[in-house]
Residue frames as a rotation matrix with the C-alpha (Angstrom) as fourth column:
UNK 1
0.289 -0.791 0.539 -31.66
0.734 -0.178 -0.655 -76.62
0.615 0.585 0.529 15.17
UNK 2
0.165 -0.187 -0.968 -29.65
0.889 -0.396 0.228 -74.45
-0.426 -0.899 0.101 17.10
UNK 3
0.897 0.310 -0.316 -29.27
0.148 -0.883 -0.446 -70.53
-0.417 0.353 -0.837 16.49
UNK 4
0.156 -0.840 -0.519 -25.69
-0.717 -0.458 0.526 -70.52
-0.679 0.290 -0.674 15.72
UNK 5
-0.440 -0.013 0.898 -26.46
0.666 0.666 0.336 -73.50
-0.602 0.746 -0.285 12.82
UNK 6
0.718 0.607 0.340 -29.40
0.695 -0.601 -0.395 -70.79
-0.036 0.520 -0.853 11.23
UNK 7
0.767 -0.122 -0.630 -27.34
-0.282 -0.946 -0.160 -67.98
-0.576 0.300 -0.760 11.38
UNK 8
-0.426 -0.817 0.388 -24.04
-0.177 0.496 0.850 -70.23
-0.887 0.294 -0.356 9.87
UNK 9
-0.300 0.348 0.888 -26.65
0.792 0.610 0.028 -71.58
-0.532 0.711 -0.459 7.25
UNK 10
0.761 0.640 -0.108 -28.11
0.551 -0.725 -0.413 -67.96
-0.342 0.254 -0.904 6.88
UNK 11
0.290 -0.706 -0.646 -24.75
-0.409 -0.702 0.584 -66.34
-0.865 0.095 -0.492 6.57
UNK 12
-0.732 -0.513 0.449 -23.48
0.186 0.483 0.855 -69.00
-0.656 0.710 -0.258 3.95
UNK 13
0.191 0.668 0.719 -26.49
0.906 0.162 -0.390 -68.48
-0.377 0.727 -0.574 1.69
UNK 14
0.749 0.117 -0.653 -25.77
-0.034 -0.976 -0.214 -64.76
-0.662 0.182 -0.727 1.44
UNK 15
-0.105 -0.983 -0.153 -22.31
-0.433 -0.094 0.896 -65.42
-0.895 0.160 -0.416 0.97
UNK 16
-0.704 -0.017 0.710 -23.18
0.490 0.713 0.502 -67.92
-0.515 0.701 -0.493 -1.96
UNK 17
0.618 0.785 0.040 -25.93
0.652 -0.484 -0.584 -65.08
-0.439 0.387 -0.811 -3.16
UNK 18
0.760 -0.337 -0.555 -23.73
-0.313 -0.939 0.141 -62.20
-0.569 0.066 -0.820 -3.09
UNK 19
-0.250 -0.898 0.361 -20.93
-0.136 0.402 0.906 -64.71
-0.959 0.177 -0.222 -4.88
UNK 20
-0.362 0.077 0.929 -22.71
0.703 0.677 0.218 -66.14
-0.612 0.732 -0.299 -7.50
UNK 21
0.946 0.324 -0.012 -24.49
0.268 -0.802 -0.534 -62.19
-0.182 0.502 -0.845 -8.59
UNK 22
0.433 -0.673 -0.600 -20.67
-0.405 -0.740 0.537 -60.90
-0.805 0.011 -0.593 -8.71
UNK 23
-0.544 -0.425 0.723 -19.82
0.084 0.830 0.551 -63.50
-0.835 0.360 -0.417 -10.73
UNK 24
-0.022 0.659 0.752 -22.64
0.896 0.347 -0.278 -62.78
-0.444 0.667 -0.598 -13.12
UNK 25
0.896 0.422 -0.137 -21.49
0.306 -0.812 -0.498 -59.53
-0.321 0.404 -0.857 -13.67
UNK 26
-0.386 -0.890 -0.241 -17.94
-0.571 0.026 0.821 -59.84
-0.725 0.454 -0.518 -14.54
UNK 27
-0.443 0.256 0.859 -19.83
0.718 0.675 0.169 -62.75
-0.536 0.692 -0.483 -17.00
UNK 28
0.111 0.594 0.797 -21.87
0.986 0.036 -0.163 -60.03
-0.125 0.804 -0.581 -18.59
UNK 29
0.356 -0.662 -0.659 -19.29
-0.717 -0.646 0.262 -56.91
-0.599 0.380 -0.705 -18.25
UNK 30
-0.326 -0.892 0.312 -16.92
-0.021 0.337 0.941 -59.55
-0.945 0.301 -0.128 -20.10
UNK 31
-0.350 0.038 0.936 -19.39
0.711 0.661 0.239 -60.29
-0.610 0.749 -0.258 -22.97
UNK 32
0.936 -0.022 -0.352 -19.95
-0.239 -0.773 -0.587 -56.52
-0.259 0.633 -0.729 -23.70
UNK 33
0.126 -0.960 -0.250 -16.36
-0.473 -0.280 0.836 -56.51
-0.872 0.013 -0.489 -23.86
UNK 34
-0.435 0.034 0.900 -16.45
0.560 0.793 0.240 -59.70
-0.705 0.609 -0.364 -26.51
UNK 35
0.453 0.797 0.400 -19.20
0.727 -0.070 -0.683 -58.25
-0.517 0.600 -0.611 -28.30
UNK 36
0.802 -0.155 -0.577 -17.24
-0.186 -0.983 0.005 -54.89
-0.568 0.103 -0.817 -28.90
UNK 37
-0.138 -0.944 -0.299 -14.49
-0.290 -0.250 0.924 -56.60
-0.947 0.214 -0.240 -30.07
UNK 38
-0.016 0.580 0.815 -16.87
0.714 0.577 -0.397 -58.03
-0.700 0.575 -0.423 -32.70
UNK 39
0.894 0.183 -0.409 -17.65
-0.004 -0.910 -0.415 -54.30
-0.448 0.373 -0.813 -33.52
UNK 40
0.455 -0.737 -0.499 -14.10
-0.526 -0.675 0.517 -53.22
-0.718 0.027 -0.695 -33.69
UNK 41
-0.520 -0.633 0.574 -12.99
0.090 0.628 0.773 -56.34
-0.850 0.453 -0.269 -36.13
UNK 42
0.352 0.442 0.825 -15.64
0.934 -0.215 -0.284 -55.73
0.052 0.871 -0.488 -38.74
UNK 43
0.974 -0.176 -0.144 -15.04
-0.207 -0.948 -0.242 -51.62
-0.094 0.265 -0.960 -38.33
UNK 44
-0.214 -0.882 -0.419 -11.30
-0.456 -0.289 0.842 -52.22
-0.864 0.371 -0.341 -38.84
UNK 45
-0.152 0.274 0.950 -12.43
0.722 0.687 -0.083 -54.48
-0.675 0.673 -0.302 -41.73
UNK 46
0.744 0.602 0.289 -14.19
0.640 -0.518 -0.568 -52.16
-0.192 0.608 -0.771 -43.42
UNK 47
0.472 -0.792 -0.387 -11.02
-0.617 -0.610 0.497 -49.30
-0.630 0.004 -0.777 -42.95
UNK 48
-0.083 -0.959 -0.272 -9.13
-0.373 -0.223 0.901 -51.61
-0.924 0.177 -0.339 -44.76
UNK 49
0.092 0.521 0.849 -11.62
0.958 0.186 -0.217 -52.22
-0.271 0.833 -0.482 -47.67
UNK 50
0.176 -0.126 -0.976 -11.06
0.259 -0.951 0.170 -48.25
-0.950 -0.282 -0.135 -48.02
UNK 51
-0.110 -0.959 -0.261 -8.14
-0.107 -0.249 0.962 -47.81
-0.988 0.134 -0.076 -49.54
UNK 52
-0.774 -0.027 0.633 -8.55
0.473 0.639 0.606 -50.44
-0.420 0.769 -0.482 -52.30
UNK 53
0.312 0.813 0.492 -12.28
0.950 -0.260 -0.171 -48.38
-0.011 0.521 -0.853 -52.99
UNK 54
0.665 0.146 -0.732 -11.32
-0.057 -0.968 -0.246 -44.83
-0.744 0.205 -0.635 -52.86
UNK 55
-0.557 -0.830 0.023 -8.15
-0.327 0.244 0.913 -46.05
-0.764 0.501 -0.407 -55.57
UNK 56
-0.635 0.366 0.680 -10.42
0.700 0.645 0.306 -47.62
-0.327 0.671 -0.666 -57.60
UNK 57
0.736 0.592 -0.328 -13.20
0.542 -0.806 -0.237 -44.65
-0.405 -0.003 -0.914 -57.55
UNK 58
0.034 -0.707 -0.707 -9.99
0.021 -0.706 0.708 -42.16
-0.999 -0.039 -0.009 -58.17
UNK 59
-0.436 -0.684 -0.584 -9.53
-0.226 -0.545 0.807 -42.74
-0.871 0.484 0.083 -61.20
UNK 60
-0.173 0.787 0.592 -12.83
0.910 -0.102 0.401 -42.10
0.376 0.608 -0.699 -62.79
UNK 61
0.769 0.537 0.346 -13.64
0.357 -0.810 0.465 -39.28
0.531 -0.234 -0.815 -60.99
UNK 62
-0.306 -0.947 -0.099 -10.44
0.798 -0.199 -0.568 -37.27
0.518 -0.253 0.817 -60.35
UNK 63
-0.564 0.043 0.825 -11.96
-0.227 -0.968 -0.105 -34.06
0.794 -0.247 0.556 -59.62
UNK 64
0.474 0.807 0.352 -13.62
-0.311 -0.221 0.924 -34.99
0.824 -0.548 0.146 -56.55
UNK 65
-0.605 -0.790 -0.097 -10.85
0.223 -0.052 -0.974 -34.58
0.764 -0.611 0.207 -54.21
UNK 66
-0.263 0.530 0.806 -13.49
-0.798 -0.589 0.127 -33.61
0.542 -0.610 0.578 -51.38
UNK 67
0.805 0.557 -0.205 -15.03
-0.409 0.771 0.489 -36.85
0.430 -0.309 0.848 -51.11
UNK 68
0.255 -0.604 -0.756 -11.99
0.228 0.797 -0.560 -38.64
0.940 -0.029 0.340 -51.33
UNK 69
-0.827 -0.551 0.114 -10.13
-0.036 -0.149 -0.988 -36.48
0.561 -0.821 0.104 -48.29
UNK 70
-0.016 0.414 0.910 -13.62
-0.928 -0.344 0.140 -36.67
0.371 -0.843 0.390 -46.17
UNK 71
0.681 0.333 -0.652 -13.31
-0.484 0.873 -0.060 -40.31
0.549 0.357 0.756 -46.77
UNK 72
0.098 -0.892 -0.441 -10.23
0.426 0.438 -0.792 -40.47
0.899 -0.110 0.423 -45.57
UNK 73
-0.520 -0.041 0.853 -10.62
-0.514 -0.783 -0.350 -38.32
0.682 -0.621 0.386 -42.43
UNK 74
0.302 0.724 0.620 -13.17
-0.943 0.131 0.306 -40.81
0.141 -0.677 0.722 -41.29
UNK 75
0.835 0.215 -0.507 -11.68
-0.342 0.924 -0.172 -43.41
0.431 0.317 0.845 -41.76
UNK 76
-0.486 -0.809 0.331 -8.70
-0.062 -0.345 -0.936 -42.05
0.872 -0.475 0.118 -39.51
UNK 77
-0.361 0.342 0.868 -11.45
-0.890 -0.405 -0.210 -41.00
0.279 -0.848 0.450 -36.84
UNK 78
0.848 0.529 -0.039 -12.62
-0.480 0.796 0.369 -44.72
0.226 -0.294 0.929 -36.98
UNK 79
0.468 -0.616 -0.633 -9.16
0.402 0.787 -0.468 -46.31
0.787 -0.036 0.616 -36.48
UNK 80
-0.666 -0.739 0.102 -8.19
0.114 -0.236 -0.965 -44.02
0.737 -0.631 0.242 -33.92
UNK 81
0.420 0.840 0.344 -12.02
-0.674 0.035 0.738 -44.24
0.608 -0.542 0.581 -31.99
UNK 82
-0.745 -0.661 -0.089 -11.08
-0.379 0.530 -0.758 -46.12
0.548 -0.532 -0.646 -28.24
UNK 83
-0.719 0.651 0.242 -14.74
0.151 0.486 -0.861 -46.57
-0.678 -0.583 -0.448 -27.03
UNK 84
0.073 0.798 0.598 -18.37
0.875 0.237 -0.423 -47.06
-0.479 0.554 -0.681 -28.05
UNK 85
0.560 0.551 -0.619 -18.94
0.326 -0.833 -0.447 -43.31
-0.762 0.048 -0.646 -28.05
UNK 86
-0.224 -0.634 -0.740 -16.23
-0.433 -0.616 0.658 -42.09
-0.873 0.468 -0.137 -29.84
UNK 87
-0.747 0.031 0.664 -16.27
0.487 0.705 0.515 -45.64
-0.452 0.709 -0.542 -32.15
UNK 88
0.207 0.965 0.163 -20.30
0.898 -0.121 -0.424 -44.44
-0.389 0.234 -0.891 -33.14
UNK 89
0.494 0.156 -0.855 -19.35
-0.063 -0.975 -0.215 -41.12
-0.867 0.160 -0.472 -33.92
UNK 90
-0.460 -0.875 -0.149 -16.40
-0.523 0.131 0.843 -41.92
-0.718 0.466 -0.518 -36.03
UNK 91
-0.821 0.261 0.508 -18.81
0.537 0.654 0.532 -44.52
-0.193 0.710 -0.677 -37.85
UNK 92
0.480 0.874 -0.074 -21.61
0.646 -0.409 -0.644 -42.60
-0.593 0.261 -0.761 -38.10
UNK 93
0.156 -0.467 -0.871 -18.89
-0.547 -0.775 0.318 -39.94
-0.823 0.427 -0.376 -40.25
UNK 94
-0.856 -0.441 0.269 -18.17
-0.124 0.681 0.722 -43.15
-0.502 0.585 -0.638 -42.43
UNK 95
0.000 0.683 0.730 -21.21
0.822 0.415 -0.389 -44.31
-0.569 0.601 -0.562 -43.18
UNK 96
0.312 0.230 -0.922 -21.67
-0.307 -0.894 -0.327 -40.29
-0.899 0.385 -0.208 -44.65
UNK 97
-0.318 -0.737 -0.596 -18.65
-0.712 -0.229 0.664 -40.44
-0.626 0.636 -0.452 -46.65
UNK 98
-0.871 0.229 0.434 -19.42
0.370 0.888 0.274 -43.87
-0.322 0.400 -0.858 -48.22
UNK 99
-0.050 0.986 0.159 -22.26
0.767 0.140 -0.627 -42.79
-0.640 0.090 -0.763 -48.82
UNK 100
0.736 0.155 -0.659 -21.71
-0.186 -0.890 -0.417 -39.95
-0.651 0.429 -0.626 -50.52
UNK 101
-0.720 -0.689 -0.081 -18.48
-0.453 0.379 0.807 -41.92
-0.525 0.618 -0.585 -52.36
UNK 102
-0.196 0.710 0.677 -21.57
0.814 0.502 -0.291 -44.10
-0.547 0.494 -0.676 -54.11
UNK 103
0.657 0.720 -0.223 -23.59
0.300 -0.520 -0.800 -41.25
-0.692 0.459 -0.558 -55.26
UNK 104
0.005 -0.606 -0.795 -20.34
-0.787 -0.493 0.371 -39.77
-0.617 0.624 -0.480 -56.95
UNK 105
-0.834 -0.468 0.292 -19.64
-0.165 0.717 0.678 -43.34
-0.526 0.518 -0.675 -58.62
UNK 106
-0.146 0.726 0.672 -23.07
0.706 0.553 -0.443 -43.76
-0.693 0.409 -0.593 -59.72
UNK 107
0.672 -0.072 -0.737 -22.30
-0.500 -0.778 -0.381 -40.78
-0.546 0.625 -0.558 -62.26
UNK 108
-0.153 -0.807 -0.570 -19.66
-0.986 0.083 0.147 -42.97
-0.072 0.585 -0.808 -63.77
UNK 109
0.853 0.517 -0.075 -21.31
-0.500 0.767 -0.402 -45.92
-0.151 0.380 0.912 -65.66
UNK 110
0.423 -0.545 -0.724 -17.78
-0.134 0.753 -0.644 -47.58
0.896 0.369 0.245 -66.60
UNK 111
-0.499 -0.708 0.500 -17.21
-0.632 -0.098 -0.769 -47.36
0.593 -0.699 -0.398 -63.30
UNK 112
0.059 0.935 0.350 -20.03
-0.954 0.156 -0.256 -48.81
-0.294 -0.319 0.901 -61.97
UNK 113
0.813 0.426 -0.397 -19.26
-0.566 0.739 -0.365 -51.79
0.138 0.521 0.842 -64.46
UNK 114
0.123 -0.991 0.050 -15.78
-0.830 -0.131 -0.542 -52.49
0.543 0.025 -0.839 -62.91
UNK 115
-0.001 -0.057 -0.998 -15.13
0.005 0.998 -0.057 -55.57
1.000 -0.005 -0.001 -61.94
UNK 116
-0.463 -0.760 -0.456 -13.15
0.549 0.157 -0.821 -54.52
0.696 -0.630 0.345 -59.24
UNK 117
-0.688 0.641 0.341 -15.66
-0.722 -0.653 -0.229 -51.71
0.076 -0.403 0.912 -57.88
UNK 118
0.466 0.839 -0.279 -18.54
-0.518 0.515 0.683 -54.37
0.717 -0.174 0.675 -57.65
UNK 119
0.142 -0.403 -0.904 -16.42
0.635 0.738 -0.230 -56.84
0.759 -0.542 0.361 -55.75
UNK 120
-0.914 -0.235 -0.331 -15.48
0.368 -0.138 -0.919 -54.08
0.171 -0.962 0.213 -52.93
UNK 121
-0.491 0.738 0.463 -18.69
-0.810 -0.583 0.070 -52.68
0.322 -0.341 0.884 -53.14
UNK 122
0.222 0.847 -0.484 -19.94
-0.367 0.532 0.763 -56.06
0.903 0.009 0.429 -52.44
UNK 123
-0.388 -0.630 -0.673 -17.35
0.722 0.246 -0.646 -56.93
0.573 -0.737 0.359 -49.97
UNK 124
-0.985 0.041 0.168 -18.02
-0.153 -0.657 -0.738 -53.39
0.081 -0.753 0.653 -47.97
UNK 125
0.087 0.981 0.174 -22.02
-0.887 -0.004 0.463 -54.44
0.454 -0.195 0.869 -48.13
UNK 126
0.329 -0.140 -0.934 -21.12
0.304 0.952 -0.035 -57.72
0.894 -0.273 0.355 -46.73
UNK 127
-0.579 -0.567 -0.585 -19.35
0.696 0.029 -0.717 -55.94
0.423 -0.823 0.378 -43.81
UNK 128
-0.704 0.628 0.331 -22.03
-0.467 -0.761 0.451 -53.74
0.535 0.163 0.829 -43.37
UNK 129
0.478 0.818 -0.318 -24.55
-0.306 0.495 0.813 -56.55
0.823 -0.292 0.487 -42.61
UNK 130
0.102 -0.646 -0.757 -21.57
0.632 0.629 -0.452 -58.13
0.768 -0.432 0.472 -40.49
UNK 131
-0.901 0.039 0.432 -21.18
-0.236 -0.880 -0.413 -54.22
0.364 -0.474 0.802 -38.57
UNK 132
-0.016 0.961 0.275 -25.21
-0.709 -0.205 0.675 -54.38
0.705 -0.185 0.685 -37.97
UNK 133
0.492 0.358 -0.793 -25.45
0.202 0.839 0.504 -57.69
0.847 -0.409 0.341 -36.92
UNK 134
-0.099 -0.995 0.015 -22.48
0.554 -0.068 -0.829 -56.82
0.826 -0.074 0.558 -34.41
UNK 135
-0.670 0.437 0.600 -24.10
-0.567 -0.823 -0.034 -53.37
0.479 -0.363 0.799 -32.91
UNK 136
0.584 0.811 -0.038 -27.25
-0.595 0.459 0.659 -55.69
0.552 -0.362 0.751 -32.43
UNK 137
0.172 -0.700 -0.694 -24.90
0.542 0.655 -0.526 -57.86
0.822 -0.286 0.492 -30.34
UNK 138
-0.822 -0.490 -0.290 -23.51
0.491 -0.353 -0.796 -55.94
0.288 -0.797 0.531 -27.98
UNK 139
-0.397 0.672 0.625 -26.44
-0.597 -0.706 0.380 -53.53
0.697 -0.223 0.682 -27.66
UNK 140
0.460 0.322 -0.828 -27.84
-0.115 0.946 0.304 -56.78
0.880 -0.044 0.472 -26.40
UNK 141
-0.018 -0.890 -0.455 -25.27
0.696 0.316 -0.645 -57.64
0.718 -0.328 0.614 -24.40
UNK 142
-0.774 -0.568 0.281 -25.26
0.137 -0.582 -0.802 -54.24
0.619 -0.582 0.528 -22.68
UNK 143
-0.065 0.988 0.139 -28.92
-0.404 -0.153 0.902 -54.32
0.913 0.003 0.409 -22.29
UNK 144
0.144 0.068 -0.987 -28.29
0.297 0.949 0.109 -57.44
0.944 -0.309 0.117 -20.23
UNK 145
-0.141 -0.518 -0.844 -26.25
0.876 0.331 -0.350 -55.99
0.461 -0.789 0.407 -18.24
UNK 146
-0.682 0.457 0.571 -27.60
-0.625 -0.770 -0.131 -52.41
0.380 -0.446 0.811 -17.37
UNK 147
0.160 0.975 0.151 -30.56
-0.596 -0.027 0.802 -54.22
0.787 -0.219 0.578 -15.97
UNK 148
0.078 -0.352 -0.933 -28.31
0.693 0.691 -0.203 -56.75
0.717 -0.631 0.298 -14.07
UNK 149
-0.831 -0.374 -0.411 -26.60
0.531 -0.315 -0.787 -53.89
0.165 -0.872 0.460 -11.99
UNK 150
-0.490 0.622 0.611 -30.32
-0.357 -0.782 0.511 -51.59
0.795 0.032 0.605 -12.06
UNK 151
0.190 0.977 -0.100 -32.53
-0.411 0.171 0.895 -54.17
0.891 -0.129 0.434 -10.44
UNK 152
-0.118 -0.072 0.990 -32.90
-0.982 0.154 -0.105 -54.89
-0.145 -0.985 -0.089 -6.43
UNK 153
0.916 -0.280 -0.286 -31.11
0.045 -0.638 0.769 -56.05
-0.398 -0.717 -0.572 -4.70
UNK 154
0.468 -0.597 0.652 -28.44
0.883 0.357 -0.306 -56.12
-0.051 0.719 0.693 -7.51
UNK 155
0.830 0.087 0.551 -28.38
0.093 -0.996 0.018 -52.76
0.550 0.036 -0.834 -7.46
UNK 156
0.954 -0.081 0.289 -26.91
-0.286 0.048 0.957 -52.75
-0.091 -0.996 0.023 -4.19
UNK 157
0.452 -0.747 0.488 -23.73
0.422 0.661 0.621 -55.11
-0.786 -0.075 0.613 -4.61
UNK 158
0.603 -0.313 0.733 -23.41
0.739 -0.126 -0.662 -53.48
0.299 0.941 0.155 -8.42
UNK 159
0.859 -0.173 0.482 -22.59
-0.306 -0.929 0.211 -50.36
0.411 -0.328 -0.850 -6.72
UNK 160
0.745 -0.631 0.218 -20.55
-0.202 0.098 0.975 -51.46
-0.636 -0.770 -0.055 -3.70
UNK 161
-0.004 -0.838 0.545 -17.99
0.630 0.421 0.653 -53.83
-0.777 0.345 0.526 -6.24
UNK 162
-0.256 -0.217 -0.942 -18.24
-0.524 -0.787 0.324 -50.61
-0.812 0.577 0.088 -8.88
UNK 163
-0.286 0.136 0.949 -20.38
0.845 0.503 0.182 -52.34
-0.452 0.854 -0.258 -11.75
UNK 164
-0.575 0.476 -0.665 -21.53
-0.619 -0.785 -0.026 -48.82
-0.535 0.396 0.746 -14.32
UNK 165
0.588 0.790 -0.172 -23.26
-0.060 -0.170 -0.984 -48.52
-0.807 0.589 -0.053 -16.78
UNK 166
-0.244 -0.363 0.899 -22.70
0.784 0.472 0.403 -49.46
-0.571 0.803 0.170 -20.19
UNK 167
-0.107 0.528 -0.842 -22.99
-0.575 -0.724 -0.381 -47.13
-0.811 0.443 0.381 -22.95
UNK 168
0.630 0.502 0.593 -25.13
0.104 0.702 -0.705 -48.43
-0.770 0.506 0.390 -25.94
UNK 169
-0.807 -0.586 -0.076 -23.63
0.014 -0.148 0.989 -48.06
-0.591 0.796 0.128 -29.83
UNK 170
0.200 0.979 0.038 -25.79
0.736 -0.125 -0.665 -46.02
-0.647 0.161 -0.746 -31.47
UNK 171
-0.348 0.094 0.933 -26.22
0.714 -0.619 0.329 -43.83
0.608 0.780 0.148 -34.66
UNK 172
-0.798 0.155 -0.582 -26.52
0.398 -0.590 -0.703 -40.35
-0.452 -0.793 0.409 -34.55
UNK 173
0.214 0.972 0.097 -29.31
0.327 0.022 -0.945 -38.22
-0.921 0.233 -0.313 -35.95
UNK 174
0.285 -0.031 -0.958 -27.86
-0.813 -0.537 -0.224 -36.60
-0.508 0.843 -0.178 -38.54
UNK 175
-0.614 -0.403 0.679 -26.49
-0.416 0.896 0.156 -40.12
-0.671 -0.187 -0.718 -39.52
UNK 176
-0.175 0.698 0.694 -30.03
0.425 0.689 -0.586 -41.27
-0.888 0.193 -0.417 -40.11
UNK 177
0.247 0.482 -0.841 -30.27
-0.073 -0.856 -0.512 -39.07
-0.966 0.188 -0.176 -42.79
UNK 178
0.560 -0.091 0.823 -30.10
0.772 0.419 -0.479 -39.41
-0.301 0.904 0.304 -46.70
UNK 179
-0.387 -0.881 -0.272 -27.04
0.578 -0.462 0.673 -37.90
-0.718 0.103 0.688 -48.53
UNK 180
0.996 0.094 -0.007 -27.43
0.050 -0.592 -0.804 -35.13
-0.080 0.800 -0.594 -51.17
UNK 181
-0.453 -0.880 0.140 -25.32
0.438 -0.083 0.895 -34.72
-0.777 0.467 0.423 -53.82
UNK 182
0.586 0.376 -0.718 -25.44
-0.256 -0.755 -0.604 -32.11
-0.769 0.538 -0.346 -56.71
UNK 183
-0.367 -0.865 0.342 -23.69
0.695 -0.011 0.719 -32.82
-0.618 0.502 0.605 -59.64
């Protein structure tokens, strides 16, 4: 074989190396993208199960105008959230509120027995699992790809064609925490 076949055969493999890794990383930037929009269709979901539960709650428990307006505050900070970070933060305020809307309803047995309160409360636990599953998705997803652009010689090429880093969608600590309520 002659040297200017090897180096023709040697160049074209790179070329077809360095193609087929760029190519795998627009494939797994795109499917964070996907995956988020998973996120963002169950979290608008939920927002617009809200309404229909703080309306229903209202009028058993009038005097808790707190809950209701922190309820609503987060549920602003989630519809106006534009990335992971913000999105997590904003949901990690929801889950609070919600959480702390329950504890108030579970002081009001005829509430509790409402048709209509059981159905969104079942509906907003249904999107819940749908939210989890979701998070566990993309995390995934981003996993994939932080290690695509980390590892040699990926590394290398991630850089040059500008692949980042992903941020994950994660809870915060105070988050993890259990609500108190006093009544």
């Amino acid at each position: 074989m002659s040297p200017t076949l090897i180096l023709f055969v040697a160049a074209g493999a790179i070329l077809l190396f360095i193609l087929f890794l760029y190519n795998s990383l627009v494939t797994a930037r795109n499917r964070i993208k996907e995956a988020w929009s998973g996120i963002d269709v169950q979290l608008k979901r939920r927002s617009s199960l809200i309404p229909n539960l703080i309306e229903t709650v209202k009028g058993y428990a009038k005097h808790e105008k707190s809950v209701f307006e922190n309820v609503t505050k987060a549920r602003s900070a989630m519809l106006s959230a534009k990335n992971p970070k913000t999105a997590a933060a904003a949901d990690n305020m929801l889950t609070g509120a919600l959480k702390t809307l329950f504890a108030v309803a579970e002081a009001y047995p005829n509430l509790r027995a409402s048709e209509n309160f059981k159905e969104l409360q079942e509906e907003l636990s249904d999107t819940e699992t749908k939210i989890a599953a979701s998070r566990q998705f993309y995390n995934a997803n981003v996993l994939d790809y932080n290690n695509k652009i980390k590892v040699f010689p990926n590394i290398i090429f991630a850089r040059l064609f500008n692949f980042g880093e992903e941020e994950f969608f994660q809870a915060e600590e105070e988050s993890k925490k259990d609500v108190k309520v006093n009544f």
